[in-house]
C-alpha positions in Angstrom: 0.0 0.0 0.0 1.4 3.2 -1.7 1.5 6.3 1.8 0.6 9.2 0.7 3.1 12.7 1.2 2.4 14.6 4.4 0.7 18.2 3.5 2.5 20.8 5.1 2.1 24.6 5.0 5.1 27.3 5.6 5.4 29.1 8.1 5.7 25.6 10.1 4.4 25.5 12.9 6.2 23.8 15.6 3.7 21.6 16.3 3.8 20.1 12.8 7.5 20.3 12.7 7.0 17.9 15.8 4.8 16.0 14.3 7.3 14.9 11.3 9.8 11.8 11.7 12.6 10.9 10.0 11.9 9.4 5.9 8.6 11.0 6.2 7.6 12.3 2.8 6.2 15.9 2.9 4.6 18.4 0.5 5.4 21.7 1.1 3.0 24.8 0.2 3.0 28.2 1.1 5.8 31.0 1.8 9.4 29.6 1.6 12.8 31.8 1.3 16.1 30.8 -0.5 19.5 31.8 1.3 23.0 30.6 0.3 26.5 30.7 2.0 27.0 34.8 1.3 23.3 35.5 3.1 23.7 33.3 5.5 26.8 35.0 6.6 25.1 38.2 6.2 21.9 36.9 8.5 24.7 36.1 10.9 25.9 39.0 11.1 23.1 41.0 11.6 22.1 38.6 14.3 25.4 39.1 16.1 25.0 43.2 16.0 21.5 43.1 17.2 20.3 44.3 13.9 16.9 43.7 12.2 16.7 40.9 9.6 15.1 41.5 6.5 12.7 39.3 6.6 11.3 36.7 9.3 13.0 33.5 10.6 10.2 32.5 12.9 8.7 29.7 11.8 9.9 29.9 8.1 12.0 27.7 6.2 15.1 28.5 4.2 15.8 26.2 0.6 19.2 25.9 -0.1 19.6 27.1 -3.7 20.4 29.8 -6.2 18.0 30.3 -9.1 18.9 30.2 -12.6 17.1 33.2 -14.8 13.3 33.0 -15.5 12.5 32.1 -18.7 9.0 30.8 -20.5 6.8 32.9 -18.5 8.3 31.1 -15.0 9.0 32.6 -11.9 12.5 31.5 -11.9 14.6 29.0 -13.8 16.1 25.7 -12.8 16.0 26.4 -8.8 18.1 22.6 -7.4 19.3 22.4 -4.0 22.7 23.2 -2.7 24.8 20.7 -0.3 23.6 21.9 2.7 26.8 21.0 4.8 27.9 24.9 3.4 25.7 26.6 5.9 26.3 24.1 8.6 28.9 26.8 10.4 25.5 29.5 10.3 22.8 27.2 10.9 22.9 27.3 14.7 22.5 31.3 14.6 19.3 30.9 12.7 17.8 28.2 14.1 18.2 30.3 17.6 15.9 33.1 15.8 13.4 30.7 15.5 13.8 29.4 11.9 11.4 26.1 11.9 13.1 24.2 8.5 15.6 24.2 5.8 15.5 22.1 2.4 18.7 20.9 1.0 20.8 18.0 -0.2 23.4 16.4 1.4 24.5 15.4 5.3 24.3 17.7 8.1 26.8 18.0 10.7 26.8 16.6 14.4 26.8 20.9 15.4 23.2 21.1 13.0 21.6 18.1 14.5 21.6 18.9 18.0 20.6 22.5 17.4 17.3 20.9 15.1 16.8 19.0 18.5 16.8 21.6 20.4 14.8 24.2 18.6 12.5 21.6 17.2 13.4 22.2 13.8 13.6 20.0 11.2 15.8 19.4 8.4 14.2 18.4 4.6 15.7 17.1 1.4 14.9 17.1 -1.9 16.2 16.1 -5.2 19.4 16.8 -6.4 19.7 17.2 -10.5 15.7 18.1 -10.7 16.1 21.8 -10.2 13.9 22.4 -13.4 11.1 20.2 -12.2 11.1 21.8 -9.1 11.2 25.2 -10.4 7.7 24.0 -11.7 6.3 24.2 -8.0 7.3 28.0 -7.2 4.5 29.9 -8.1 5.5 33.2 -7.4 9.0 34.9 -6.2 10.4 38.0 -5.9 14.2 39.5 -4.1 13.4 40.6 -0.7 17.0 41.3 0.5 20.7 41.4 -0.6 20.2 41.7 -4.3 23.5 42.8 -4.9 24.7 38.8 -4.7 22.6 38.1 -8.1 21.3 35.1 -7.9 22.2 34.0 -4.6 20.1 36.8 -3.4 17.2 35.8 -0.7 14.1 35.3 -2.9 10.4 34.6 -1.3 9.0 32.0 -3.2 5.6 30.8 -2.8 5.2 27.1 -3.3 2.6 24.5 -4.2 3.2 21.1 -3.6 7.2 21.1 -3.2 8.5 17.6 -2.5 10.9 16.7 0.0 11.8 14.3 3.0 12.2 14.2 6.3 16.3 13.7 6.8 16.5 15.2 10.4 13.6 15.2 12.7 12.9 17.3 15.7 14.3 14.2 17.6 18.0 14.3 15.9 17.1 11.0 14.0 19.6 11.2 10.8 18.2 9.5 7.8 21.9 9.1 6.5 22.7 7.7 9.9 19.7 5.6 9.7 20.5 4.3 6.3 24.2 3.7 7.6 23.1 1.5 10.6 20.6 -0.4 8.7 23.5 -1.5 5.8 25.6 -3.2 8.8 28.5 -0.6 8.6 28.9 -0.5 12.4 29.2 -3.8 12.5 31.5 -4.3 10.1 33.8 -1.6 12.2 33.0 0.9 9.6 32.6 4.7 11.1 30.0 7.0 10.1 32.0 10.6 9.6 30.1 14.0 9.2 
């Protein structure tokens, strides 16, 4: 029997981010923004001088990607994730301000996981190489802050229907530690590095 994708709405709640486990898979509507390495430093920094962010981290959830152009009457071009691991050194400062997700590819370090524990946040992925089938599921976008870094600008994208899975709970389960486990690399003395 085929389970159907969990229907979530952004901002996330933390009650639904609670709600998620690990390999759940989710379909994400609503209001989403995008943020890089070069923003995230910037958001950082801001945080760090007491300054006011240019747009909400409460609840919101940040996609780890830098558009291509818009072309045939899009919003934006092919929009694929980034690795993820890039922002790992930032993440932390965010998820303090109350950010409730982030959608990227890739592993997350030891540092990440605990903070997603203990701001009951939760860590998606989605597919790598399908950037222009994904772009399909923005609806709308516009630049709300640092425009000057092109496309790695923060964009607001509204979103119907944007796929992803769980890979970090509000727990600290780790699908790719999961996934490591279950394949018998422990046993076989194997170690799993982040």
């Amino acid at each position: 029997m085929k389970i159907e994708p969990i229907r979530v709405t952004s901002p996330l709640s933390r009650t639904t981010a609670q709600s998620l486990r690990v390999r759940d898979e989710v379909l994400i509507s609503g209001v989403i923004y995008t943020a890089r390495d070069a923003a995230h430093t910037r958001l950082v920094s801001l945080i760090e001088k007491e300054k006011p962010l240019p747009f909400p981290l409460e609840d919101q959830i940040i996609y780890y990607t830098a558009p291509t152009p818009a072309r045939s009457g899009r919003p934006l071009g092919s929009c694929g994730p980034t690795t993820s691991a890039r922002m790992d050194r930032c993440t932390p400062h965010l998820l303090s301000m109350g950010l409730r997700g982030m959608i990227g590819k890739g592993q997350r370090s030891g540092a990440v996981r605990e903070a997603l524990r203990k701001y009951k946040a939760v860590y998606f992925l989605t597919f790598g190489g399908a950037g222009a089938y994904l772009s399909k599921r923005i609806k709308r976008a516009e630049i709300v802050a640092f425009s000057d870094l092109g496309p790695e600008a923060v964009y607001k994208l509204w979103v119907e229907d944007f796929p992803a899975i769980v890979g970090i709970d509000t727990q600290g389960c780790d699908l790719y530690e999961n996934l490591w486990m279950r394949e018998g690399h422990a046993e076989k003395g194997w170690t799993f590095s982040r």
